[in-house]
C-alpha positions as CSV (number, residue, x, y, z in Angstrom):
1,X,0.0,0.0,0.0
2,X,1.3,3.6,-1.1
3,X,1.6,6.3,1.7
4,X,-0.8,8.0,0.5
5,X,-3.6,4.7,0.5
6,X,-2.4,4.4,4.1
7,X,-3.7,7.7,5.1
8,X,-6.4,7.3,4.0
9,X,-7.1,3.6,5.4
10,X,-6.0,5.7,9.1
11,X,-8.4,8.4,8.6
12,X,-11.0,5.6,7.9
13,X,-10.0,3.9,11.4
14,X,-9.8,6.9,13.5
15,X,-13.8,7.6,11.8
16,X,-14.5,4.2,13.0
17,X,-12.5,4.9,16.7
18,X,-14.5,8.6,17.0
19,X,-17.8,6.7,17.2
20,X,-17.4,3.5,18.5
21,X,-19.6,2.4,21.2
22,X,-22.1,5.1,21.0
23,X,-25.5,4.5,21.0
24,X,-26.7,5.3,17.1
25,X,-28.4,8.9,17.5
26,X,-25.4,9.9,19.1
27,X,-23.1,8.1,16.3
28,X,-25.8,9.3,13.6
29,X,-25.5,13.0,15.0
30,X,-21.4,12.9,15.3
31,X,-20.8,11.5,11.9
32,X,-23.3,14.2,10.6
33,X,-21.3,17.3,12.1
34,X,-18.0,15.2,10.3
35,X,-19.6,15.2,7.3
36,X,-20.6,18.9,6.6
37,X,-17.0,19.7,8.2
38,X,-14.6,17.2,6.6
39,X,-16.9,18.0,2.6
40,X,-16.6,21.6,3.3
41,X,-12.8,21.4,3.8
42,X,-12.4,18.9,0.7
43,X,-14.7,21.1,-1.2
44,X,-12.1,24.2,-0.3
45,X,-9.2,22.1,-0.9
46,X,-10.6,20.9,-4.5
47,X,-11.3,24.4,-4.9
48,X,-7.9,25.7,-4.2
49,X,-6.3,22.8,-6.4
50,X,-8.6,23.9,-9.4
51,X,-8.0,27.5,-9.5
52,X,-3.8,26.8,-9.1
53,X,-4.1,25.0,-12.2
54,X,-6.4,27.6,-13.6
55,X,-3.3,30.0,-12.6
56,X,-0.8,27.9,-14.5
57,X,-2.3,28.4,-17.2
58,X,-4.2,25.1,-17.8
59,X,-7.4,25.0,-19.6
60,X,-10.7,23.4,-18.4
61,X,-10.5,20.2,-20.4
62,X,-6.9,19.7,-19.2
63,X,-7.8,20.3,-15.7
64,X,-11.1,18.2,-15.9
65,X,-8.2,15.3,-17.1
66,X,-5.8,16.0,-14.7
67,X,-8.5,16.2,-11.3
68,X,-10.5,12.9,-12.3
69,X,-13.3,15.2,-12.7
70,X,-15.8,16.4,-15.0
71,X,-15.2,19.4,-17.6
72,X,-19.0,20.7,-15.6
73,X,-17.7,20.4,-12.4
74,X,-14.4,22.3,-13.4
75,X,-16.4,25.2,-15.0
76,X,-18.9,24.8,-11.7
77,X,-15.8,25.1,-9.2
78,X,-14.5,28.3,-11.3
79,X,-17.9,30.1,-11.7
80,X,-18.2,30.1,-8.5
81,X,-14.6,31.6,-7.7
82,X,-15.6,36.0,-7.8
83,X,-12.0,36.3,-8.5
84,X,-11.1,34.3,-11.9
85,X,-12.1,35.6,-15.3
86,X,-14.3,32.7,-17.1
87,X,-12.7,31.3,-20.4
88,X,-14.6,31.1,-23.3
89,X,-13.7,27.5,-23.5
């Protein structure tokens, strides 16, 4: 397993540590506050990644390739950014 698989194989554990033994509205309500915390940060991080490729120079369709997401999504993530300048592609 690459370094990177096994970070992400711990953060799965220390998920499955943070609610173990808790009764299920507790678990349910703890993994909800994770959720909207941990996808807003991804989301920002995604984010960030996008519009430094968008900085280099790199066009949607290239980014799109590069993230393992979709040419929408990239033009979603920029649209959304006040600060970059859309391309006409």
């Amino acid at each position: 397993m690459d370094d990177r698989a096994e970070e992400v194989q711990r953060v799965l554990e220390a998920i499955d540590a943070l609610t173990e033994g808790e009764p299920p509205e507790a678990r349910a309500k703890r993994l909800t506050e994770l959720l909207k915390s941990v996808g807003e940060k991804v989301r920002r991080e995604r984010r960030d990644a996008v519009l430094e490729m968008v900085a280099r120079g790199m066009s949607y369709r290239q980014i799109a390739d590069a993230s393992g997401i979709s040419f929408g999504r990239v033009r979603q993530i920029i649209a959304d950014d006040p600060d970059v300048k859309p391309s006409a592609e």
